[in-house]
N, C-alpha and C positions, 0 to 999 in steps of 0.2 A: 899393399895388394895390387894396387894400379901399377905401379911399376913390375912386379910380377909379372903380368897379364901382358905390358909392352914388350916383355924379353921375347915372347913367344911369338912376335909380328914381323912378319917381313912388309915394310911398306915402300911400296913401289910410287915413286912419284913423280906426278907430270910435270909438274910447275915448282913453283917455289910456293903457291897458295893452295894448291889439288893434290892432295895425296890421296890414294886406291891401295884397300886395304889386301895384300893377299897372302892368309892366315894359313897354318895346318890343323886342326881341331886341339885342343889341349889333352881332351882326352876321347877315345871312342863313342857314338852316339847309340844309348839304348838300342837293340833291333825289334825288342817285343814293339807290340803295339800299344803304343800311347798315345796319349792327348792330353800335356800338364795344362791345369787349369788356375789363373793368377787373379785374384781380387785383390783389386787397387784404386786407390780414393787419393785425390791429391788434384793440384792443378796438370794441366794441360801439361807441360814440361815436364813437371813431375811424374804424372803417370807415365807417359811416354817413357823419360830415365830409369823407373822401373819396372816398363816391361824388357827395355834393352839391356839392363842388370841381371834381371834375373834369367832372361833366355840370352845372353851374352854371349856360349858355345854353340848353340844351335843358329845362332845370327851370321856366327863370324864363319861357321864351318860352310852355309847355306850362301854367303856371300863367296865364297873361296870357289865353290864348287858348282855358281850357277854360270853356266857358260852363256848363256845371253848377257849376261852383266859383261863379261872379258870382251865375245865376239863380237858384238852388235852396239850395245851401248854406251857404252865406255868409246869405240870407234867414234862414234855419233857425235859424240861431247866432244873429241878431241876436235872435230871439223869444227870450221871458223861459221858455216850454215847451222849445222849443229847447236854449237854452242849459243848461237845466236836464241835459237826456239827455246832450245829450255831454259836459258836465263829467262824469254819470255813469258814461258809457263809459271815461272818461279814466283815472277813478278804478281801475276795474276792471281797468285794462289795467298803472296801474301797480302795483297789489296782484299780479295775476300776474304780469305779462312786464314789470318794470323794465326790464330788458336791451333788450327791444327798443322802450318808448318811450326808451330812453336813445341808440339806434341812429337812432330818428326826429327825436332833438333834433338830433343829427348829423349828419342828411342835411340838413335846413333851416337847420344853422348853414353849415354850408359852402355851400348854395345860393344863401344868403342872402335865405331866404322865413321869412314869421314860421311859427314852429309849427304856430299854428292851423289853417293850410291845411293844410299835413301830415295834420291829425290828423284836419282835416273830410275829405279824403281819403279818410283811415284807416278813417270811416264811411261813407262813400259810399253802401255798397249798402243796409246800415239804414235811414238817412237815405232815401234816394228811396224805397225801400218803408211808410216810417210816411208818407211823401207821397202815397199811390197812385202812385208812377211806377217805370216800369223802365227800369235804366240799359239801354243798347244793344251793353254788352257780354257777351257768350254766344262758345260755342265748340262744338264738335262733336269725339267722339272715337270712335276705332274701336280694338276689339281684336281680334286675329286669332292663334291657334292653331291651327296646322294643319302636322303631319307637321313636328314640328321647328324651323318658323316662329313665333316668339312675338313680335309685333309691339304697339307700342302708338302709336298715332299719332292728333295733335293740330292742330285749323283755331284759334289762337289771335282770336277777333272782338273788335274795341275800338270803343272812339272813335275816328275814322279818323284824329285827332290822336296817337296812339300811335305806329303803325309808323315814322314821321321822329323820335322822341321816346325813342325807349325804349333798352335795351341792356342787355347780359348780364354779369353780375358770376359771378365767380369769385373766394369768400370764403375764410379762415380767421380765425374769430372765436376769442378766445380767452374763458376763461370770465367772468362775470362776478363781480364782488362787490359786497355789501350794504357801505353805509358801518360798519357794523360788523364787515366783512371774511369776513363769512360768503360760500364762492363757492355760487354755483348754474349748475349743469352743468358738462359738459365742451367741451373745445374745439367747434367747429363748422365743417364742410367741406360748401362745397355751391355749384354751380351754378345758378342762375334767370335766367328772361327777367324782366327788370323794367321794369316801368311808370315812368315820369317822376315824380321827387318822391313815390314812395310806396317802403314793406317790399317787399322781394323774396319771392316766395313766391303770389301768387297767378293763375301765367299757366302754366306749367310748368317743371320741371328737374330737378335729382338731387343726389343727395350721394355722401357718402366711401361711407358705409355700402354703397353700393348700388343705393338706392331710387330709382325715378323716379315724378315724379308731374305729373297734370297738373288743371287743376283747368276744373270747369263750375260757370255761375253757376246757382242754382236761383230762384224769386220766391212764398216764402212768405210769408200775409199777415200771421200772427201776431207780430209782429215783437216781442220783447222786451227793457225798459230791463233799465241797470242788470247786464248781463250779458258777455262777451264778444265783440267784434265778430269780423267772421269774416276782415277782412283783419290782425288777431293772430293770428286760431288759423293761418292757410296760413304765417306769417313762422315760428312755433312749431314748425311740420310737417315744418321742414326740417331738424331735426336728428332724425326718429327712425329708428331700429335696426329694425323691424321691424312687419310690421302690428300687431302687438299696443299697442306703445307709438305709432304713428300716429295709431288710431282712439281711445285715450287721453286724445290732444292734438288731437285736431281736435272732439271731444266736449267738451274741456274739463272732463273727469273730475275732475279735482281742484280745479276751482273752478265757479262760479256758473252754470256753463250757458254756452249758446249762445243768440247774440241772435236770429241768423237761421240762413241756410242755405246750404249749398252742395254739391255733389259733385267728392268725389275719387279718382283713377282712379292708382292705382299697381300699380306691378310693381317685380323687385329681382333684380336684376345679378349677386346672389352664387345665385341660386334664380331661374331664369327661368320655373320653371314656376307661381310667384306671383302672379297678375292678380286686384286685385279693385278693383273699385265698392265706392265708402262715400257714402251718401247722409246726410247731417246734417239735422237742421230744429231751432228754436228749441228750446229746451227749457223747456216750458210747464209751471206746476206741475201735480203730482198726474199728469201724461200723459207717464213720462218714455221709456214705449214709443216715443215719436214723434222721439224725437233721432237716431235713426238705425239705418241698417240697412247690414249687409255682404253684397255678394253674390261670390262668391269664381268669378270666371268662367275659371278652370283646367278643362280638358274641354269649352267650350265654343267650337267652332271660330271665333266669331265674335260679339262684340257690338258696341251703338254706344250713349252716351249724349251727350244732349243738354242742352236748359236749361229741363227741366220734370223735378220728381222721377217715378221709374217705378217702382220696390219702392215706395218713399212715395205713390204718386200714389190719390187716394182718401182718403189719412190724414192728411193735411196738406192744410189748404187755404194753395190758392197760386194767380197768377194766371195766365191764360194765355198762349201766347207763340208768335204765330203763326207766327214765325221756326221756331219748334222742330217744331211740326207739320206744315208743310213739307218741313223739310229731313228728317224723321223717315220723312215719307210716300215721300220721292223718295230716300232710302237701301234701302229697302222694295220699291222697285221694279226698282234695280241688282244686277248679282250677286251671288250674297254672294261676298266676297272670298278667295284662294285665293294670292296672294301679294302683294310690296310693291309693285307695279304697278298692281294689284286696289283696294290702299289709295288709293293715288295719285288713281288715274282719278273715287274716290268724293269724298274729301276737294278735291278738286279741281273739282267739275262744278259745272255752272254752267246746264242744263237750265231749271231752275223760273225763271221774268224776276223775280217779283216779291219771291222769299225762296230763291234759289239757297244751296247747301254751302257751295261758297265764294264769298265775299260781299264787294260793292260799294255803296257806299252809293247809294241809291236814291228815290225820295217814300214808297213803305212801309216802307222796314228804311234805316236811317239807320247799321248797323253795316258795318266792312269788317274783313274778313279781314288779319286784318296782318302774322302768322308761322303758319307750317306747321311744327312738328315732328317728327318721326319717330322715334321709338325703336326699334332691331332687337336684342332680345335676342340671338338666335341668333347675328348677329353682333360684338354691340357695338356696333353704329353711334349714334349722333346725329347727325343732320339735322336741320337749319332752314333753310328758303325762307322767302323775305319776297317774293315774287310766287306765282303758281299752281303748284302742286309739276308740273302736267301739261306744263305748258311747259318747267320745269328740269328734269324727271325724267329725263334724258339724261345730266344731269351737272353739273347749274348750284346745288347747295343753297349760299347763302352761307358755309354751315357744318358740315363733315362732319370726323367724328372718333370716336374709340374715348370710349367712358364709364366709372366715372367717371374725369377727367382734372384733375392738380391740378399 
């Protein structure tokens, strides 16, 4: 079977140690709308190797046909500055998170992609920020409290190559161990939307514990080597117990900092009255005020974030993002929201032509909306639409169910 699979690979290669894999699909990819869904129990390696097994055409077709992997990254690594920084990332990620490069070696062995894609992946959003460029993936979230209503709901925005690509895993990781048999952590139980060929962890989902979480991109300019990249810390995020140990690990408290930035928007299943915003930014030396700030938005009927920092904004330079002050502006103009219909009809509009909520790729915004999440505290629900939540909101979410669910 393995040899099968290699007939069908053009492998183009740098070196005599770095081969870059560039596939044609084996065969056509579904056009209906999907979202395969994988439960898999095993170690670290293991699951990794079978979610890259079993989504192996949708990896290999996703890696052929993402042109920031060709244009931008892949570039990036061949520089001798390049190569330099992400072997330093590399290094960083295996001094903390062995476990989960051990889980990336896994996914790309079973994919059958060399590593290095994986890991240029892995940096992506670093990477295009020490480039001046921003990826064009961004999201938009709403929270809503009100009389019992405790909602938390997510416009997932990618490469418009994600939504036919991606898919939802439902893990049990068991712990890892040092080859000197020392384990580090405990099991791990958790849900996420996953991107193609990358860590689960940085789109939205939940765990055993509880916790949902959804994550916005932020584009700060400060970008730091040699530190933790931020799609480890959201793979890291999935196993915490509580905001305390969340902000923790998404700060990366116990090791070298945070390379870039990001925002994450959690609530917790076992305490629904829990909402907060955590806004991250690199952590720069001697400024370590600037790594982040929590805003705990329990009592506030209603918030929304976007993909420019707002507690940080002023304190962090970051770039702008016209997508964000659009959809920012035209949220600003809508009701405020008063129940999940309310959410709906927001995360869903489509008013603005040239940087709409929910979004279509276009000649200004090159991002599409590719899942719609919904989390309903009040009553347990999970939803996810992969078209306009206003159109399904009758009854159409691909995916409706009680949380968490293992």
């Amino acid at each position: 079977m393995k040899m099968a699979l290699v007939t069908v690979l053009t492998v183009l290669c740098m070196c005599s140690t770095v081969c870059f894999v560039s596939a044609k699909p084996v065969s056509p990819l579904n056009k209906t709308l999907n979202l395969p869904e994988l439960h898999v129990r095993g170690t670290h390696y293991e699951v990794g190797y079978t979610i890259g097994y079993t989504f192996r055409e949708r990896i290999q077709d996703f890696y052929t046909k993402y042109t920031l992997l060709h244009d931008i990254l892949t570039p990036f690594y061949k520089s001798e500055k390049g190569k330099a920084i992400v072997e330093g990332f590399l290094k960083v990620a295996n001094d903390s998170f062995p476990q989960y490069v051990s889980e990336l070696t896994g996914m790309s062995d079973g994919a059958g992609v060399p590593f290095i894609q994986a890991f240029l992946l892995t940096t992506r959003h670093e990477i295009l920020l020490m480039e001046r460029k921003r990826d064009v993936s961004s999201c938009s979230d709403v929270f809503m409290d009100i009389a019992n209503q405790r909602v938390l709901a997510h416009n997932e925005d990618a490469d418009p190559l994600i939504k036919d690509h991606a898919y939802l895993i439902h893990a049990q990781v068991s712990p890892y161990k040092l080859p000197n048999g020392t384990q580090i952590g405990d099991w791990e139980y958790f849900t996420a939307y996953t991107y193609p060929g990358h860590l689960p962890g940085c789109a939205f989902g939940h765990n055993l514990n509880g916790m949902v979480f959804t994550v916005n991109a932020v584009f700060p300019k400060n970008i730091q080597p040699n530190k933790q990249v931020r799609y480890m810390l959201n793979r890291a995020m999935l196993v915490a117990r509580d905001p305390s140990e969340a902000l923790d690990i998404i700060t990366n408290k116990k090791g070298p900092g945070v390379a870039s930035g990001f925002s994450v928007n959690i609530g917790y299943a076992s305490d629904f009255s829990k909402l907060y915003n955590i806004e991250v930014a690199p952590t720069v030396p001697n400024l370590p005020q600037y790594s982040q700030t929590v805003l705990d938005v329990q009592g506030q009927e209603h918030y929304f974030h976007f993909n420019m920092y707002d507690k940080l904004n002023g304190t962090v330079p970051q770039y702008e993002d016209p997508s964000t002050e659009h959809r920012k502006a035209r949220a600003a103009q809508m009701a405020s929201p008063y129940d999940l219909k309310n959410i709906v009809d927001i995360l869903g509009d489509t008013q603005d032509p040239d940087y709409p909520i929910y979004r279509t790729p276009n000649n200004k915004d090159g991002a599409e909306t590719v899942a719609t999440a919904i989390y309903d505290f009040s009553q347990g629900h999970f939803l996810v639409y992969l078209d306009n939540p206003k159109a399904g909101y009758a009854g159409n979410p691909i995916i409706q169910r009680f949380f968490p669910s293992y």
